[in-house]
VEXGU-42717 format. One line per 8 residues: number of its first residue (from 1); for each residue x, y, z of C-alpha. Coordinates in steps of 0.02 Angstrom, whole numbers, padded with zeros to 5 digits, m for minus. Example, Ala and Ser with C-alpha at 12.3 -4.5 7.8 and 13.67 -1.06 7.14 Angstrom:
! residues 2
1 = 00615 m00225 00390; 00684 m00053 00357
This chain:
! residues 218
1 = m01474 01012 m00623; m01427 00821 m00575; m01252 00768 m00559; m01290 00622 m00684; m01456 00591 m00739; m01549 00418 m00676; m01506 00282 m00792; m01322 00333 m00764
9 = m01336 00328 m00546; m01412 00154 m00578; m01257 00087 m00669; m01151 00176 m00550; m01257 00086 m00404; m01201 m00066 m00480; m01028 m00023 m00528; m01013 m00004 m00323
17 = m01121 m00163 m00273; m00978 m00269 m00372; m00812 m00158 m00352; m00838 m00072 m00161; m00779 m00213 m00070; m00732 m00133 00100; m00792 00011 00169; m00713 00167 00136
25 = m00711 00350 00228; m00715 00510 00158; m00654 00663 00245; m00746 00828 00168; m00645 00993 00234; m00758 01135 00184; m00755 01318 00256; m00850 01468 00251
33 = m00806 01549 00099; m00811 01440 m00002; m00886 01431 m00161; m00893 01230 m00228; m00925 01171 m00048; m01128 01142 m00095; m01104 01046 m00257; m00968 00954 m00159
41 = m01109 00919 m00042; m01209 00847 m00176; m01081 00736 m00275; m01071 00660 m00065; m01239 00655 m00071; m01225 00550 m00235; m01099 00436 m00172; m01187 00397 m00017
49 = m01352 00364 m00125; m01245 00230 m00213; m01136 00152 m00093; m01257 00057 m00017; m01193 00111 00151; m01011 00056 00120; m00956 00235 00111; m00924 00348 00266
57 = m00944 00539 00261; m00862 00654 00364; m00848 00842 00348; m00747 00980 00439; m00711 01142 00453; m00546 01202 00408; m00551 01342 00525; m00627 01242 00672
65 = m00561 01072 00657; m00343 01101 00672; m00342 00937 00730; m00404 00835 00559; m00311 00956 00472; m00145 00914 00569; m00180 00741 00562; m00197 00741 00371
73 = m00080 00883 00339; m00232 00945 00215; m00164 01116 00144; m00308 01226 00075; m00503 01207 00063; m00607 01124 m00010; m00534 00952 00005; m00582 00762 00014
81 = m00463 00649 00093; m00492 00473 00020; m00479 00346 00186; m00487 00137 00197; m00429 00007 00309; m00297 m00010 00153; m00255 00163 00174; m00263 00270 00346
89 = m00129 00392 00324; m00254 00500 00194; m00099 00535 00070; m00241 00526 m00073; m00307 00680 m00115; m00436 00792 m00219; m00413 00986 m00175; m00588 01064 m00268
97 = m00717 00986 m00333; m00701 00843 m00424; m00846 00864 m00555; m00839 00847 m00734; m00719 00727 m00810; m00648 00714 m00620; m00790 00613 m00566; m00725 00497 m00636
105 = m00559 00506 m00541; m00662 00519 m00373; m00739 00348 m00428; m00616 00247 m00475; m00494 00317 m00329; m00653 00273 m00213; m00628 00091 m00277; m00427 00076 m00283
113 = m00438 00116 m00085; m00587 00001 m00051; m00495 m00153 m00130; m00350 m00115 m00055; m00230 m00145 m00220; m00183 m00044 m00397; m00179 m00085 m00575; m00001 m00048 m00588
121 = 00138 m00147 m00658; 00258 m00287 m00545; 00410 m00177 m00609; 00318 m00007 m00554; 00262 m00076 m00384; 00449 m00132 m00350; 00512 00044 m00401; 00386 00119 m00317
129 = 00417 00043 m00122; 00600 00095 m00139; 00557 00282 m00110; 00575 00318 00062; 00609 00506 00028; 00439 00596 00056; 00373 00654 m00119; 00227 00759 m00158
137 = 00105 00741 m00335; 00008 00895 m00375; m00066 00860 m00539; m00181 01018 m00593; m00348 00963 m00685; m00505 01065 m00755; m00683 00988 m00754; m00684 00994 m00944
145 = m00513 00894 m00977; m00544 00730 m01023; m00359 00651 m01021; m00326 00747 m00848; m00420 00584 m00751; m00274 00448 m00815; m00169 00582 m00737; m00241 00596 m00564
153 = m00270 00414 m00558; m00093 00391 m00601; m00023 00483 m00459; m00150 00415 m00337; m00108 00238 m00379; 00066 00282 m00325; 00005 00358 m00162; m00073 00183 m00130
161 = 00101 00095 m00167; 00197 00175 m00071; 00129 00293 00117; 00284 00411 00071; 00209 00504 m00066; 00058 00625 m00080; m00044 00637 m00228; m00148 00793 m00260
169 = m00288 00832 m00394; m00297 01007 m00382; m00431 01108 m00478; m00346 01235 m00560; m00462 01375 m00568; m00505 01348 m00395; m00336 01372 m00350; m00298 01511 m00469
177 = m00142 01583 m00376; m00074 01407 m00350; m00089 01358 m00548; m00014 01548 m00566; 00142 01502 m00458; 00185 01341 m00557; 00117 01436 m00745; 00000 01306 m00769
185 = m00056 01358 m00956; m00145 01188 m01005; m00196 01030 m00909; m00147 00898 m00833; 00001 00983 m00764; 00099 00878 m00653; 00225 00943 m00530; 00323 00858 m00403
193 = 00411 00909 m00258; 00373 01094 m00289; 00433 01079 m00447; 00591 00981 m00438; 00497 00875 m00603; 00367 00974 m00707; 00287 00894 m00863; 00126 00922 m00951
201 = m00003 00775 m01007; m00071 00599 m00963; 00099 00506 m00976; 00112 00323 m00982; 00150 00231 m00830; 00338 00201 m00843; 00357 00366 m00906; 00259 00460 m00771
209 = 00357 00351 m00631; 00544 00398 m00711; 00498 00569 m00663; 00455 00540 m00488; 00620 00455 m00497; 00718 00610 m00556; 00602 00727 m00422; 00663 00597 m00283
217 = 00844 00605 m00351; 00862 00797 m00376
């Protein structure tokens, strides 16, 4: 079965000929048991199809490749690391596959790093580049969840403000013993700094950022 049917890659084709303005790389870490790795394959497939040759695929091993996986400090497998001139340091990441309502995540993340800027507010941005603390933003997400994207993007946004933070869309029945560790009961789960702030649900922007705040703080 086809990730999206035809009429919807053709809109998508254009959605990238007018938003992917630079090019963008994306790191695929895959490994040998692992069970989403071939539909990850095709949703890169997909992409590429689209992208009109703006978009640059890479995949390692996790096993074989220590070196990528040093260099982006990338945890667990499968994993895409979203890369741009606007963004090297690959703090923007999607830990399963990112199917479902994710796609959509994966596409609009694709574009935030590509144009280099986010939709966030002045007074978030400012907030934001004040952290110098590192923080980390796992927010768990299923396929079928259709508020968990606003989430993810969310988080990733503020991975693009400011290099000091990692943001994480993690797949939570992928990563059953992870979601087990933090009781993640319904999604979008959010937890920051191994759980210094926990909250469920799709909070709005000042909201979501006043709890980085109190994860930074203690």
């Amino acid at each position: 079965m086809a990730i999206i049917d035809e009429q919807t890659k053709q809109h998508l084709k254009k959605d990238f000929e007018t938003k992917l303005k630079n090019n963008v790389k994306i790191i695929f870490v895959s490994g040998k048991d692992c069970a989403s790795c071939d539909k990850i394959r095709e949703i890169l497939k997909l992409l590429d199809e689209v992208s009109n040759g703006k978009i640059n695929i890479e995949e390692y091993d996790f096993d074989e490749n220590k070196k990528i996986v040093e260099e982006y400090n990338v945890e667990m497998y499968p994993a895409l690391i979203i890369i741009s001139e606007y963004n090297k340091t690959g703090n923007i990441k999607f830990y399963g596959i990112p199917a479902g309502y994710e796609f959509i995540s994966l596409i609009e993340s694709i574009f935030m790093v590509s144009l280099g800027r986010t939709a966030l507010s002045d007074n978030t941005k400012s907030i934001i580049k004040e952290i110098r603390k590192p923080v980390k933003i796992q927010v768990f997400v299923t396929p079928t969840c259709p508020h968990c994207p606003r989430a993810v993007i969310m988080a990733h946004q503020l991975a693009m403000e400011n290099k000091n933070i990692e943001s994480h869309m993690i797949e939570a029945t992928e990563f059953s013993e992870l979601s087990m560790k933090y009781h993640v009961m319904t999604v979008p789960k959010i937890v920051i700094n191994e759980g210094k702030s926990v909250f469920e649900g799709a909070l709005p922007e000042p909201y979501f950022v006043q709890k980085v705040i109190e994860a930074v703080n203690g």
